[in-house]
Backbone as CSV, one residue per row, in Angstrom:
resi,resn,N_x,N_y,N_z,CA_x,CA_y,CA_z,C_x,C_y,C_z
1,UNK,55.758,4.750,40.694,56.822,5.388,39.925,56.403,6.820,39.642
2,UNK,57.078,8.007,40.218,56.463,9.112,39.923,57.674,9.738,39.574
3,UNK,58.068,10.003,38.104,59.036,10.544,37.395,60.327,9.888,37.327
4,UNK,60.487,8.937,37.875,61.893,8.477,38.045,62.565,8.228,39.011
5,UNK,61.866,9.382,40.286,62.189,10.307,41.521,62.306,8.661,42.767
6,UNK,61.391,8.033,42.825,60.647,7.167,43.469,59.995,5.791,42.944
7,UNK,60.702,4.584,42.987,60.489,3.271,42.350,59.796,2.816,43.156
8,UNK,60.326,2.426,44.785,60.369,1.262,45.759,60.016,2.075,47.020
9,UNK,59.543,1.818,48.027,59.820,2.536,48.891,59.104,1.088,50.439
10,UNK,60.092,1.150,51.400,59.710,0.753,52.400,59.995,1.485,53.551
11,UNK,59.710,0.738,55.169,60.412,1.226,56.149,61.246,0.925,56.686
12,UNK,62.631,1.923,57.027,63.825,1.011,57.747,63.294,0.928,58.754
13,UNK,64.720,0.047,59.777,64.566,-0.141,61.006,63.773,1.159,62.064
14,UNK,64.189,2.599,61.565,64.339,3.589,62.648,62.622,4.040,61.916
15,UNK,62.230,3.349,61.403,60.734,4.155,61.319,60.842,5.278,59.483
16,UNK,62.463,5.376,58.907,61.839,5.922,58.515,61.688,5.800,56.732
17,UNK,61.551,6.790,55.850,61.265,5.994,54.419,62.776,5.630,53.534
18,UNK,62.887,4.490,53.398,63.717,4.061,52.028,63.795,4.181,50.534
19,UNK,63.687,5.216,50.294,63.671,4.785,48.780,64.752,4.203,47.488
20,UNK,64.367,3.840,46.858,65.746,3.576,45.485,66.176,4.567,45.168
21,UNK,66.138,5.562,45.498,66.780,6.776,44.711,68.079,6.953,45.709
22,UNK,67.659,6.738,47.203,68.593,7.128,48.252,69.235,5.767,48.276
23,UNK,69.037,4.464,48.060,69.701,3.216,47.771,70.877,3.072,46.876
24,UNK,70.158,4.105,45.865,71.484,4.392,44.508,72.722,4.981,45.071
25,UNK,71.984,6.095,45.527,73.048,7.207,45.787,74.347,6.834,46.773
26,UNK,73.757,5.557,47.910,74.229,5.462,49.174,75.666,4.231,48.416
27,UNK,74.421,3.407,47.381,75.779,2.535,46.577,76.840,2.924,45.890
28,UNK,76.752,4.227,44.925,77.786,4.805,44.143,78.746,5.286,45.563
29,UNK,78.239,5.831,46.402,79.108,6.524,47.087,79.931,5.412,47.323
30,UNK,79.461,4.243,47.924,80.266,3.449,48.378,81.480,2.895,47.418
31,UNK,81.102,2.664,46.349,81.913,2.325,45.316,83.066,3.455,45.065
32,UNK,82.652,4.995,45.243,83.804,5.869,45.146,84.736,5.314,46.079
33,UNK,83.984,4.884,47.540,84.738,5.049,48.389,85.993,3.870,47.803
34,UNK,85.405,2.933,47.737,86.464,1.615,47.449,87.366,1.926,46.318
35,UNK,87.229,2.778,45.701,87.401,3.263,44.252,89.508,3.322,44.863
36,UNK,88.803,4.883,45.915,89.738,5.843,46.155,90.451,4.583,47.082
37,UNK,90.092,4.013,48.168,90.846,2.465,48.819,92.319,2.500,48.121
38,UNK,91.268,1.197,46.831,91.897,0.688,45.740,93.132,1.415,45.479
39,UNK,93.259,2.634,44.804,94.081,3.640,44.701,95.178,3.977,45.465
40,UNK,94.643,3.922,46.575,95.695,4.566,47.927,96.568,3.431,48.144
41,UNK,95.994,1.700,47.578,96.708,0.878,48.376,97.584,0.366,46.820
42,UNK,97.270,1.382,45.622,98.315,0.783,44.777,97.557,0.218,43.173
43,UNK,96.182,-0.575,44.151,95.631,-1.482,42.716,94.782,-0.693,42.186
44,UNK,94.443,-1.201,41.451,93.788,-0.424,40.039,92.511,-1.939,39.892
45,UNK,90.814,-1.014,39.984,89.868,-1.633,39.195,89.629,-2.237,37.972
46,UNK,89.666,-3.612,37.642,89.445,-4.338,36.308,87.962,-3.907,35.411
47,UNK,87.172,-3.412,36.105,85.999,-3.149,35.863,86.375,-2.855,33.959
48,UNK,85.729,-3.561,33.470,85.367,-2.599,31.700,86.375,-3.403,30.991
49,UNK,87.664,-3.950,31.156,88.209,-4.927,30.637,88.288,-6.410,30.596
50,UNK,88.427,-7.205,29.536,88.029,-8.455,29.536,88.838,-9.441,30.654
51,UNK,88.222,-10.563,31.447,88.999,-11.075,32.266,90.425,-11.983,31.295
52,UNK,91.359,-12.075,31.816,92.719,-12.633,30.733,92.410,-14.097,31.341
53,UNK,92.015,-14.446,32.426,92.001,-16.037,32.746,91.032,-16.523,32.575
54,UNK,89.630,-16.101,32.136,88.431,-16.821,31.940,88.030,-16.214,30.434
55,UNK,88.959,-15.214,30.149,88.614,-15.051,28.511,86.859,-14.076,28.791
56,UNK,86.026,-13.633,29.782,84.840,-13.327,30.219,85.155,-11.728,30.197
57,UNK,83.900,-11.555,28.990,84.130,-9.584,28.750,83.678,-9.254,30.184
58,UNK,83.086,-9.604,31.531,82.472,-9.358,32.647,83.628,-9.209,33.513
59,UNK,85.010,-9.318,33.553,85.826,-8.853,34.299,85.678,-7.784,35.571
60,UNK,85.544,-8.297,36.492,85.187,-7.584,38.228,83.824,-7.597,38.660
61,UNK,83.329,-8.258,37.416,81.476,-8.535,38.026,81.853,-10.291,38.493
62,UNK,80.995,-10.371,39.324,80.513,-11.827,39.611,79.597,-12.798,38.732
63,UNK,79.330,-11.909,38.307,78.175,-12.949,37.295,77.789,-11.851,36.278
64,UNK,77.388,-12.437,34.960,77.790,-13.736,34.631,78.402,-14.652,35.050
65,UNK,78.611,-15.796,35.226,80.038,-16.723,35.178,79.431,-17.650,33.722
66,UNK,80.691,-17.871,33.277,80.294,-19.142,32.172,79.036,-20.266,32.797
67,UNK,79.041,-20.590,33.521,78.303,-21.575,33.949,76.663,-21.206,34.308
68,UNK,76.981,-19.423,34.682,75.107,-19.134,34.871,74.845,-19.254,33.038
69,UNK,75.529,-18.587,32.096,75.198,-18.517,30.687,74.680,-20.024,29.912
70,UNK,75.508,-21.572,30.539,75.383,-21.892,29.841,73.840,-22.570,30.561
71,UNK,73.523,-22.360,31.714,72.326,-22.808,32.507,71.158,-22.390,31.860
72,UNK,71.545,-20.429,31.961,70.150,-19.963,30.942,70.020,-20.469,29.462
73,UNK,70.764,-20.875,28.644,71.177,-21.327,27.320,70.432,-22.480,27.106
74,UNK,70.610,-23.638,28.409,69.609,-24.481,28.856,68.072,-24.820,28.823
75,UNK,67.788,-23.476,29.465,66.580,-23.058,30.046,65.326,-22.613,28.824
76,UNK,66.117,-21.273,28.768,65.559,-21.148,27.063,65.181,-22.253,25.986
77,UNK,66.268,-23.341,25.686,65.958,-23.980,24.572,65.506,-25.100,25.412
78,UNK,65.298,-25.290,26.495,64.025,-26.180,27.083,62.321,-25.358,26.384
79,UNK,62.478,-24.237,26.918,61.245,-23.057,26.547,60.986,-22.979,24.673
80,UNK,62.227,-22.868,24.591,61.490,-22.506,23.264,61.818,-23.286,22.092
81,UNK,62.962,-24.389,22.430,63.525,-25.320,21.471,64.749,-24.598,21.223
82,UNK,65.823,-25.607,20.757,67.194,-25.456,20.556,66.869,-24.812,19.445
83,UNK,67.979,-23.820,18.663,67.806,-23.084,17.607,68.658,-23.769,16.437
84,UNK,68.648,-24.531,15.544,69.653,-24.869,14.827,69.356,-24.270,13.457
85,UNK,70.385,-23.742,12.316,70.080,-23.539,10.949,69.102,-24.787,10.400
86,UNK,68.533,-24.299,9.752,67.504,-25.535,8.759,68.624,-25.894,7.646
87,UNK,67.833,-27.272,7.327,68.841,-27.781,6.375,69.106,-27.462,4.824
88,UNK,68.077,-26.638,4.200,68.046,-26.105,2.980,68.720,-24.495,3.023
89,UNK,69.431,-24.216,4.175,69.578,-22.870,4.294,71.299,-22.463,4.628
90,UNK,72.294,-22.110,4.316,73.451,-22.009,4.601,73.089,-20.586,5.363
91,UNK,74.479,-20.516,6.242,74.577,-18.763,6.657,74.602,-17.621,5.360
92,UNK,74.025,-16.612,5.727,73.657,-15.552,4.857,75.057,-14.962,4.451
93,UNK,75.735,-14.183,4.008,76.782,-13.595,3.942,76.505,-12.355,4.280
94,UNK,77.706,-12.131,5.710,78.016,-10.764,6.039,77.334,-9.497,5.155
95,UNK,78.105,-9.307,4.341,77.311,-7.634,4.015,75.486,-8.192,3.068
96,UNK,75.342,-8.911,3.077,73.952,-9.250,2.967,73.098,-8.758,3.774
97,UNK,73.558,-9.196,4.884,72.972,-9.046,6.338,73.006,-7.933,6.335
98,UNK,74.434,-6.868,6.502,74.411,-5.723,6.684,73.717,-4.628,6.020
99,UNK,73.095,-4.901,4.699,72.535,-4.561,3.382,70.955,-4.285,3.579
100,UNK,70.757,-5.690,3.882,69.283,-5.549,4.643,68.857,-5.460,5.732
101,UNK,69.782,-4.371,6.298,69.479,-3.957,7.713,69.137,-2.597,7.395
102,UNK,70.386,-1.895,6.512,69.785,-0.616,6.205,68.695,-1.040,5.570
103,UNK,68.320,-1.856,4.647,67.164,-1.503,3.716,65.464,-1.635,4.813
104,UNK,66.188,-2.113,5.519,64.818,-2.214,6.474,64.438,-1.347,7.865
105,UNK,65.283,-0.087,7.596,65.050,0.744,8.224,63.479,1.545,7.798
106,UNK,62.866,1.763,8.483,61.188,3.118,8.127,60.777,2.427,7.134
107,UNK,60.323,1.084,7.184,59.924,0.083,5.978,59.351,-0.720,6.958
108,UNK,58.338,-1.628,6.306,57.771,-2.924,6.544,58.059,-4.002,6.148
109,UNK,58.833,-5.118,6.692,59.559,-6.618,6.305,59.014,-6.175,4.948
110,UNK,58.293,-6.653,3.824,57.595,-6.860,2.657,58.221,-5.760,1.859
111,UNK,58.437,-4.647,2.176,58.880,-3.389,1.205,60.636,-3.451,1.307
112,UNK,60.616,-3.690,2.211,62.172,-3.657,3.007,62.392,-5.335,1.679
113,UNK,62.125,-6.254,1.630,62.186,-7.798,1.600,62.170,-7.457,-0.789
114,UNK,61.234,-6.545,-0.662,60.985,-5.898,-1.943,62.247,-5.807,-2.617
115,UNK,63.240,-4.579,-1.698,64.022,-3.971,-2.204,65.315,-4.499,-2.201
116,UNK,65.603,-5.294,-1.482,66.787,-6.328,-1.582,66.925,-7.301,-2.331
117,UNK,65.342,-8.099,-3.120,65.374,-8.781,-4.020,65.562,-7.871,-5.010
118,UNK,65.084,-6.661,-5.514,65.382,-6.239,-6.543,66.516,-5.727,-6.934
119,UNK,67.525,-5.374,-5.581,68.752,-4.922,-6.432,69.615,-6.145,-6.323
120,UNK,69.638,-7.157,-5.630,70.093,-8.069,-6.020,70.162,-8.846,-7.321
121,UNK,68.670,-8.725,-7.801,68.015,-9.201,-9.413,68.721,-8.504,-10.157
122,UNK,69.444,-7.049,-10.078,69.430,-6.081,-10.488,70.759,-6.375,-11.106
123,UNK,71.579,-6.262,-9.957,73.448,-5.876,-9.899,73.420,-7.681,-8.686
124,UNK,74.320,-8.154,-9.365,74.803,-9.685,-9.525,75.776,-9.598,-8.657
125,UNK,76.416,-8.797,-8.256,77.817,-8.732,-7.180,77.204,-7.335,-6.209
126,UNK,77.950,-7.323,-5.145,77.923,-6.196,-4.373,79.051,-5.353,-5.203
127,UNK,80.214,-6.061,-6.106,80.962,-4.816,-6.645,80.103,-3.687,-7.688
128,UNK,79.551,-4.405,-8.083,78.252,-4.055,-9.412,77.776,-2.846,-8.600
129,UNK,77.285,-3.031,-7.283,76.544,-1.575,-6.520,77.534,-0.702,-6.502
130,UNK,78.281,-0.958,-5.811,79.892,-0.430,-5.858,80.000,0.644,-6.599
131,UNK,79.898,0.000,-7.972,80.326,0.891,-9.135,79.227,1.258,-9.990
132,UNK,78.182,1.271,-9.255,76.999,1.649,-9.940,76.670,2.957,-9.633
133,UNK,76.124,4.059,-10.700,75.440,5.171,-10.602,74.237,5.027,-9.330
134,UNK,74.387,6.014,-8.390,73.660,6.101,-7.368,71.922,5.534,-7.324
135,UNK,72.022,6.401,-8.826,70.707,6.780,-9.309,69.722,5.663,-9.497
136,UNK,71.020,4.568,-10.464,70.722,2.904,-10.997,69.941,2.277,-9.569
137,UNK,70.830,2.559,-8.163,71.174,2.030,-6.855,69.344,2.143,-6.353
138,UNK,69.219,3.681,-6.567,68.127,4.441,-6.198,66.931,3.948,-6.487
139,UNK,66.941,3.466,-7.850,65.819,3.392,-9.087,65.164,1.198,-8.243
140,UNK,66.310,0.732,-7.965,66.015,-0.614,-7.664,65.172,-0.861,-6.009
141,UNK,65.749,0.520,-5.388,65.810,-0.060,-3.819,64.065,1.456,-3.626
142,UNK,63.789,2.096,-4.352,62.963,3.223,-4.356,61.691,2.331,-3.514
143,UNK,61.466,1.432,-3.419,59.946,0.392,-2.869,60.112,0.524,-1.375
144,UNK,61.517,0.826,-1.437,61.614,0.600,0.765,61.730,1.377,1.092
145,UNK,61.870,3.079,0.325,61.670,4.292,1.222,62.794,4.795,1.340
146,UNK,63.296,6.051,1.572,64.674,6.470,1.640,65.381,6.312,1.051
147,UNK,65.068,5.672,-0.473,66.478,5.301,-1.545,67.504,6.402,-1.520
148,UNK,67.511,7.935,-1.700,68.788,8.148,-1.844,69.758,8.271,-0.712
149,UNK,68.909,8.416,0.425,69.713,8.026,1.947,70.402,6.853,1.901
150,UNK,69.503,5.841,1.728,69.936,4.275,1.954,71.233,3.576,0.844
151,UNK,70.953,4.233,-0.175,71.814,3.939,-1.820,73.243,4.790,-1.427
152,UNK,73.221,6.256,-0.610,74.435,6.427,-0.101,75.492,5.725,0.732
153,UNK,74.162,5.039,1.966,75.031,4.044,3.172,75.471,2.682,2.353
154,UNK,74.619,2.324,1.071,74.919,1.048,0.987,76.483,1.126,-0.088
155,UNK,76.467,2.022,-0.639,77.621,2.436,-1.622,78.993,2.814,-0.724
156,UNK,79.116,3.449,-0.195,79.491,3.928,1.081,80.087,2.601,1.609
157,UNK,79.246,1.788,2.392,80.052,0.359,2.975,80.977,-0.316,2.057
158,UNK,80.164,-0.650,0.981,81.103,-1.533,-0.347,82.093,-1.065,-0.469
159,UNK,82.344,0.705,-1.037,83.551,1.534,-1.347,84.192,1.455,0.106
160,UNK,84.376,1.244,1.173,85.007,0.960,2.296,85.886,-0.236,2.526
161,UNK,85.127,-1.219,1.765,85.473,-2.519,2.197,86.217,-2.801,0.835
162,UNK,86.117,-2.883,-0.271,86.812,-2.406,-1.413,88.007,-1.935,-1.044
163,UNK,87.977,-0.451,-0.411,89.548,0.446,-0.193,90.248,-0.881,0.976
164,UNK,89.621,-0.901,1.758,90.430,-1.960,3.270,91.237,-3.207,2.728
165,UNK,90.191,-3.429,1.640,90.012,-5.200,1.496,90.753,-5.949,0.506
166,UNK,90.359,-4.993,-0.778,90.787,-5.056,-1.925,89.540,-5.635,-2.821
167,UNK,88.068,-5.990,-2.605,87.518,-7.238,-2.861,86.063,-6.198,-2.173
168,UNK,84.822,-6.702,-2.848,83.926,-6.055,-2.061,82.778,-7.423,-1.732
């Protein structure tokens, strides 16, 4: 691999060098070519939209198909065990999740893990953050780094979902 320039390289038939770079180039072209085909004869590429008869976001690719997904799905939880929720544990709630994603940005699980118990301990509802002084926001989540960055995004989402929702 020397810059990007050169991955693979063998010999064709005529003696001389192959590389992936000229493999790429030789495929896009081809694809223009079919592109412009397509065009001339009327139809239009599905590529990027979802298929309507298999419900499959992969529309004009070959694979995926439902059936390679549910093989690897297989495979994996042969490898590593089926994944199921534990039984003392319900799903987390949405902006929870979303909450402690910012908070665990430029943090370590433990500081990040810090600061979500404490404003939770803190303010009892996500409306409570909502309508809480930044500062209050700041003063709870300060252990994971970036509080007044993070106390903006997290105020910010609530007051969003609040205006949309009615409900935070």
């Amino acid at each position: 691999f020397s810059h990007g320039i050169e991955v693979a390289q063998g010999r064709t038939k005529k003696g001389g060098v192959r590389t992936v770079a000229k493999e790429k180039k030789a495929a896009a072209a081809k694809r223009v070519k079919r592109g412009a085909a397509l065009a001339l004869a009327g139809q239009s590429s599905t590529r990027g939209t979802a298929d309507q008869t298999t419900g499959s976001p992969f529309a004009g690719f070959a694979r995926p198909t439902p059936m390679d997904v549910v093989a690897l799905h297989r495979a994996l939880a042969r490898m590593f065990g089926e994944r199921r929720p534990t039984s003392g544990r319900g799903r987390r709630d949405i902006l929870d999740t979303v909450v402690g994603t910012i908070l665990s940005q430029n943090t370590t699980n433990t500081n990040s893990h810090a600061a979500f118990s404490k404003l939770k301990q803190r303010f009892k509802t996500w409306d409570a953050v909502r309508t809480a002084k930044a500062s209050a926001v700041e003063a709870e989540i300060r252990c994971g780094g970036l509080a007044p960055k993070k106390t903006k995004w997290i105020q910010h989402i609530c007051r969003t979902l609040h205006k949309e929702r009615g409900t935070t």
